[in-house]
C-alpha positions as CSV (number, residue, x, y, z in Angstrom):
1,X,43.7,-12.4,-17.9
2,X,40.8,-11.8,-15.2
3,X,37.3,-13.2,-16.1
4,X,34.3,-11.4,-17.1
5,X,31.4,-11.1,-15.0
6,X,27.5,-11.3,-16.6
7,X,24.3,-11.2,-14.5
8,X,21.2,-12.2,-15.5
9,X,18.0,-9.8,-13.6
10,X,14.6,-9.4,-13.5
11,X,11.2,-10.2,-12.2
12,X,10.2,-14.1,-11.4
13,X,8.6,-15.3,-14.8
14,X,10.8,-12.7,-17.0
15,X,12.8,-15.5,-18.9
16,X,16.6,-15.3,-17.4
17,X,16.8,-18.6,-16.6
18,X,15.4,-19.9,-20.1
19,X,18.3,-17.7,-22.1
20,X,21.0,-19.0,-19.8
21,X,21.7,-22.2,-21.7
22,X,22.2,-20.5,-24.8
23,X,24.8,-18.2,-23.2
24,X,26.5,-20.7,-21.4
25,X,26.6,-22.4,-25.3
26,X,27.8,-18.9,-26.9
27,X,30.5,-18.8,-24.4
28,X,31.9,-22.2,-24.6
29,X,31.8,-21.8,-28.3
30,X,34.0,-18.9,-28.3
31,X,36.4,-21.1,-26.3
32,X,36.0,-19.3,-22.9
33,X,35.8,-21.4,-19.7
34,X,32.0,-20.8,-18.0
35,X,31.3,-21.2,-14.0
36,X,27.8,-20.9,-14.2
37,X,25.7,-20.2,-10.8
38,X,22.9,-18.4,-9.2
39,X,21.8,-16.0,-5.9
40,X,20.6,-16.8,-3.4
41,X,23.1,-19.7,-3.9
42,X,25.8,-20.7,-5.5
43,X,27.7,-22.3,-2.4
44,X,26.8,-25.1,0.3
45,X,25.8,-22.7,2.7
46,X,24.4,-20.0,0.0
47,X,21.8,-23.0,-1.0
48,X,20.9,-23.6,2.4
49,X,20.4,-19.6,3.0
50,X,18.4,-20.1,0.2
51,X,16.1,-22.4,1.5
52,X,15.0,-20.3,3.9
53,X,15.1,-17.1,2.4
54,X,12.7,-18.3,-0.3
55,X,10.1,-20.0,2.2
56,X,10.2,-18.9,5.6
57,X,8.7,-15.6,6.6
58,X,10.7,-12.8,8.5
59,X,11.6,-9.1,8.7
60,X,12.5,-7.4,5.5
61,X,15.8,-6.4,7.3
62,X,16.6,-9.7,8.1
63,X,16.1,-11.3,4.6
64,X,18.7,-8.5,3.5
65,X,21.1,-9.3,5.5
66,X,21.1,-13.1,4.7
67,X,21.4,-12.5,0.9
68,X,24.3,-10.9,1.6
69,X,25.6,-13.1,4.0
70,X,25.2,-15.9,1.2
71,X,26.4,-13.6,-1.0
72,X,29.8,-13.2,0.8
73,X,30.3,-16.4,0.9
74,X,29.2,-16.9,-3.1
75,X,32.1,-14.1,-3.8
76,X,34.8,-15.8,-1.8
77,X,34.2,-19.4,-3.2
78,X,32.9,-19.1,-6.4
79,X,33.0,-16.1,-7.7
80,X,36.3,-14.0,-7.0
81,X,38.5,-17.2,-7.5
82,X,36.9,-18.6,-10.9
83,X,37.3,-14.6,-12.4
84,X,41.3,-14.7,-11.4
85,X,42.0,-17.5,-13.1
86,X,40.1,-16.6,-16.4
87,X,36.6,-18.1,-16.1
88,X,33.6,-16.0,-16.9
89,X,31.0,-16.3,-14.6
90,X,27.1,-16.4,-15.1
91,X,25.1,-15.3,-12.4
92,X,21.0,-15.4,-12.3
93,X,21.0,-12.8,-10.0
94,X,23.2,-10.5,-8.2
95,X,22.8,-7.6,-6.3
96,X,20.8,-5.5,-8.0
97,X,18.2,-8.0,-7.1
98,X,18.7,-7.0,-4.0
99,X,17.7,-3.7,-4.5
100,X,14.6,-4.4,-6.5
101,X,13.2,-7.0,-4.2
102,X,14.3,-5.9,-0.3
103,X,14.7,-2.3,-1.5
104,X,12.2,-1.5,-4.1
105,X,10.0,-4.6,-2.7
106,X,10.0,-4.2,0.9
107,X,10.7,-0.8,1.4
108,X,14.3,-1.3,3.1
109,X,16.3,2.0,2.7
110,X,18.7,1.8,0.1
111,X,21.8,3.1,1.9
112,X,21.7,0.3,4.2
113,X,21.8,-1.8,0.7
114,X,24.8,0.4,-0.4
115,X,26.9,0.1,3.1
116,X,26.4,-3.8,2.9
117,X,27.2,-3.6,-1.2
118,X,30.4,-1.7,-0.3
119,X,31.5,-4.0,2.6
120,X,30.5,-7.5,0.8
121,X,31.8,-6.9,-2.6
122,X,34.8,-4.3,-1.6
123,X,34.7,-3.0,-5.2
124,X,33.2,-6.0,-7.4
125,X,30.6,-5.3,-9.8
126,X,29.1,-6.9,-12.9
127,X,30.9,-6.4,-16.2
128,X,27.7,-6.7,-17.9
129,X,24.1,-7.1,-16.6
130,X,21.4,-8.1,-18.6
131,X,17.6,-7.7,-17.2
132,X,15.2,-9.3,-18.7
133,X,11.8,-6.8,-18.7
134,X,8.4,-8.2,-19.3
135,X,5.3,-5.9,-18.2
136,X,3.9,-7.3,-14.5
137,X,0.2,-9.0,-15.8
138,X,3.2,-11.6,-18.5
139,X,5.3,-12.5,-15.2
140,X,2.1,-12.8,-13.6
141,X,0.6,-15.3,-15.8
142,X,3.9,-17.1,-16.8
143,X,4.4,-18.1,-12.7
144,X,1.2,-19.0,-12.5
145,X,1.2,-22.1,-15.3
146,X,4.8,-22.3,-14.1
147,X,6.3,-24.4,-10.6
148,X,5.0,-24.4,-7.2
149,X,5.5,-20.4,-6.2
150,X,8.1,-19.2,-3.2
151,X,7.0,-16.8,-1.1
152,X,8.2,-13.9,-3.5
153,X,6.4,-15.5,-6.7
154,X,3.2,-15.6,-4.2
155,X,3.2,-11.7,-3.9
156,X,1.2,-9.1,-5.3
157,X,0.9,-7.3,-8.6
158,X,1.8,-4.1,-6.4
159,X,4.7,-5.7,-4.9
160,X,6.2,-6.6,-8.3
161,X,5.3,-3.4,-10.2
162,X,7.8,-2.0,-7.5
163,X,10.1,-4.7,-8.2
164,X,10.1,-3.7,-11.7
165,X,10.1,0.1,-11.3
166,X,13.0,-0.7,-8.6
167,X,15.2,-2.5,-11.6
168,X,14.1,-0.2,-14.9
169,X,15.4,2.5,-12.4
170,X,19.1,0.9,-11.5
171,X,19.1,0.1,-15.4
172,X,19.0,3.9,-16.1
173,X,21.5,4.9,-13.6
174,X,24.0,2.4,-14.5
175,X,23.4,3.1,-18.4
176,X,27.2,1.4,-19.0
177,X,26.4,-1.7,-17.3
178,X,22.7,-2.3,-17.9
179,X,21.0,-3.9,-20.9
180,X,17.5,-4.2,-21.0
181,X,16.0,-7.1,-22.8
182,X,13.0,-6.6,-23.7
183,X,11.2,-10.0,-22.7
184,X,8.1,-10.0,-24.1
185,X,8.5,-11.2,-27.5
186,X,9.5,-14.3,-29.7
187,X,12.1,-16.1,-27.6
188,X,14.4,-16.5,-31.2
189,X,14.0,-12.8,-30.8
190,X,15.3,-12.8,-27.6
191,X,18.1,-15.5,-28.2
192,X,19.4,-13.3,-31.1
193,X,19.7,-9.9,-28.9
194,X,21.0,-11.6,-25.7
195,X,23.8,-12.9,-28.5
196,X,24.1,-9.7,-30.0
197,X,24.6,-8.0,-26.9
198,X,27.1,-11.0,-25.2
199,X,29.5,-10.9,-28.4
200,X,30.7,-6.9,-27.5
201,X,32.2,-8.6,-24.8
């Protein structure tokens, strides 16, 4: 039986990668094999895109087409071939980040984003896709008593209102898909929904 496929959105600071733990734990309890990973990433070459794609400055255009490139290479090694043989994978971050933060962010058109989409992913899409929403002044303040910021983290309050109006607007048109977490309160709050939501699978 093919694997399931969860992603994990939202802004820098919104909390997916503190809940992924306790999925990852949920999951293994119920007995079901996890590959857990993350975009930009996830391969050899994905984490070396990465690298630059977080840090070095270029054209909008050009930062699209590398997360896809990296994300080509995620599906073919990591993703595609753990969901044959059974494994559910966890993604933090797929490509609906890529329309929130090249598309939303930076202003690239969206059908180039949806002619890449339909050539890198010939079909694949998330089973379920949880975004994590936290107004922009909480992501704001959680980055900034968080790590040393990338070069997305370092943007704007304008850019990531955009980033968030860019996501709270795929979440609406992919009602079936989407779950919206809403991240600003208690985090056993949060654990409890994000569980709630994970066992209808």
């Amino acid at each position: 039986m093919r694997g399931k496929f969860i992603t994990l959105e939202g802004m820098d600071g919104a909390g997916k990668s503190t809940h992924s733990p306790d999925i990852i734990k949920l999951l293994e309890s119920k007995g079901v094999e996890v590959v857990a990973t993350r975009e930009p990433g996830g391969t050899a070459l994905g984490e070396q895109l990465r690298t630059l794609l977080l840090n070095e400055p270029m054209h909008p255009e050009t930062e699209t087409l590398l997360m896809f490139a990296a994300r080509r290479e995620h599906i073919a090694k990591v993703i595609e071939p753990a969901l044959t043989r059974g494994a559910w994978v966890l993604s933090d971050r797929f490509t609906d980040a890529t329309y929130a933060y090249q598309s939303g962010g930076r202003g690239v058109l969206a059908n180039k984003v949806i002619e890449l989409e339909t050539w890198v992913q010939v079909g694949l899409q998330p089973d379920l896709t949880l975004l994590f929403d936290v107004p922009v002044e909480i992501s704001v303040a959680r980055l900034a008593s968080a790590r040393t910021p990338d070069k997305f983290e370092r943007e704007s309050s304008e850019f990531f209102t955009k980033i968030r109006n860019a996501y709270l607007d795929r979440a609406n048109k992919n009602p079936n898909r989407f779950c919206i977490i809403n991240s600003n309160q208690a985090l056993d709050d949060v654990k409890v929904e994000v569980e709630n939501i994970i066992s209808t699978l």
